[in-house]
C-alpha positions as CSV (number, residue, x, y, z in Angstrom):
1,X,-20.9,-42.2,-13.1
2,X,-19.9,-39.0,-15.5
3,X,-21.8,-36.2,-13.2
4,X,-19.7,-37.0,-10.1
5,X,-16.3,-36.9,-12.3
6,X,-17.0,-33.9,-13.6
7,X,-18.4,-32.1,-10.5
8,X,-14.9,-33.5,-8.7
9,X,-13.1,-32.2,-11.8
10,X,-14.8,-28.8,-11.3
11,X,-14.3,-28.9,-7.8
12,X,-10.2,-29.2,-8.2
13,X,-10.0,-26.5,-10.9
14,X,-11.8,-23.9,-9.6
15,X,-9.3,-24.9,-5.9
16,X,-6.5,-24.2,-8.1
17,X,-8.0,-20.6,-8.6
18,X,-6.8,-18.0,-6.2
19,X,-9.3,-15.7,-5.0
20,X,-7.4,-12.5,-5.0
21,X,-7.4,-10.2,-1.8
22,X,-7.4,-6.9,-1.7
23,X,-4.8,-4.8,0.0
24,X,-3.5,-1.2,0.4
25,X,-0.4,0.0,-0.2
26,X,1.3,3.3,1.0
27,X,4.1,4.3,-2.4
28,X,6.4,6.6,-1.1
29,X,7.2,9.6,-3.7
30,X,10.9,9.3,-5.1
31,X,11.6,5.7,-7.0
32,X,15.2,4.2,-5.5
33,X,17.8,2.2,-7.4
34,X,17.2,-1.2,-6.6
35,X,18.8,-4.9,-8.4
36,X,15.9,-7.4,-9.8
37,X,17.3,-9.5,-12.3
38,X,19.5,-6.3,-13.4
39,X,19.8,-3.1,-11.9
40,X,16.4,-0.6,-11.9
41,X,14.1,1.1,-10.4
42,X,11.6,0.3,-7.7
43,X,9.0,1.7,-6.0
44,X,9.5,1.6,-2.4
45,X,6.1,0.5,-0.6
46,X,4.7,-0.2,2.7
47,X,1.4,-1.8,3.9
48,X,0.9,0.7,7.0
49,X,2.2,3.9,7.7
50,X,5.1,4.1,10.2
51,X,6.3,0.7,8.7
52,X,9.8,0.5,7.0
53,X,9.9,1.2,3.3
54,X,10.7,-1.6,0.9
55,X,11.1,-2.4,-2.7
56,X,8.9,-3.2,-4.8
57,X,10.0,-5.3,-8.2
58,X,7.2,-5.3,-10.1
59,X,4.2,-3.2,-11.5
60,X,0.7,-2.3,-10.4
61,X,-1.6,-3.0,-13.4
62,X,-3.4,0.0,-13.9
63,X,-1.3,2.5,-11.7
64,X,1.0,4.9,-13.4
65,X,3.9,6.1,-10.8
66,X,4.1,10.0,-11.2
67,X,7.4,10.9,-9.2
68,X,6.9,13.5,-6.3
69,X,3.6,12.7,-5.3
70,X,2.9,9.9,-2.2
71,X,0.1,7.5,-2.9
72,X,-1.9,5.2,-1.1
73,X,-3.6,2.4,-3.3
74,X,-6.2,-0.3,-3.0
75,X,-4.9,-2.7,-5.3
76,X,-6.3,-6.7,-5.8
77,X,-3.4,-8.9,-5.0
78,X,-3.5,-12.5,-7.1
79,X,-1.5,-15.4,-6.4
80,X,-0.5,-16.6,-9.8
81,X,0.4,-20.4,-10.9
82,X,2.1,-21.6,-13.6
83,X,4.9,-18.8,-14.1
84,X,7.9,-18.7,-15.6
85,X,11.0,-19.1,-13.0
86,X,11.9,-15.1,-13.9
87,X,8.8,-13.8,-13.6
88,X,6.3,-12.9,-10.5
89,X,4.2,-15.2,-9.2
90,X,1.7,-12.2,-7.8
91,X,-0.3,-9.9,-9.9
92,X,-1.3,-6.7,-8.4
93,X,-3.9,-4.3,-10.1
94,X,-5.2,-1.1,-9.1
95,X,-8.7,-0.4,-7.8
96,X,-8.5,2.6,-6.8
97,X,-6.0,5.6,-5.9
98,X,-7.0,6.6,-2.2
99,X,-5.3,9.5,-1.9
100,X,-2.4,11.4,-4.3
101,X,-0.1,13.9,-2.2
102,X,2.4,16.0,-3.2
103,X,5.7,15.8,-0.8
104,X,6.3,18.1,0.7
């Protein structure tokens, strides 16, 4: 009776686990004032080139921004559970840089 409550008990925690997905990301070179919980800084970001820019709130674990330079990442992208209201509910982290250019 124990070894099928615990495998089901198992079985739901590790479904409550997101598996995270990897993802690139295009960072365009210049940061741009943006308004999170208080005005900032953001990022601006796309997933393909040609797309629109758009903000991005939080950080990439990992990456360090270096202004005047366009980057394109592969980062892991983690659905996370359990947050605070304020905070992100995505974790992104850096795998690798792809490419670093300097704009021109």
């Amino acid at each position: 009776m124990k070894a099928p409550l615990l495998l089901c008990s198992a079985l739901l925690l590790s479904a409550c686990q997101s598996t995270p997905a990897t993802e690139t990301l295009y960072i365009k070179s210049q940061l741009a004032d943006c308004i999170g919980v208080a005005p900032m800084k953001c990022m601006q970001v796309r997933g393909q080139p040609g797309e629109s820019w758009s903000f991005f709130y939080q950080q990439i674990e990992g990456f360090t921004f270096e202004p005047g330079y366009n980057y394109e990442l592969e980062v892991s992208k983690e659905q996370l559970t359990d947050v605070p209201a304020d905070a992100s509910s995505v974790r992104y982290q850096l795998i690798k840089v792809v490419s670093k250019q300097a704009d021109r």
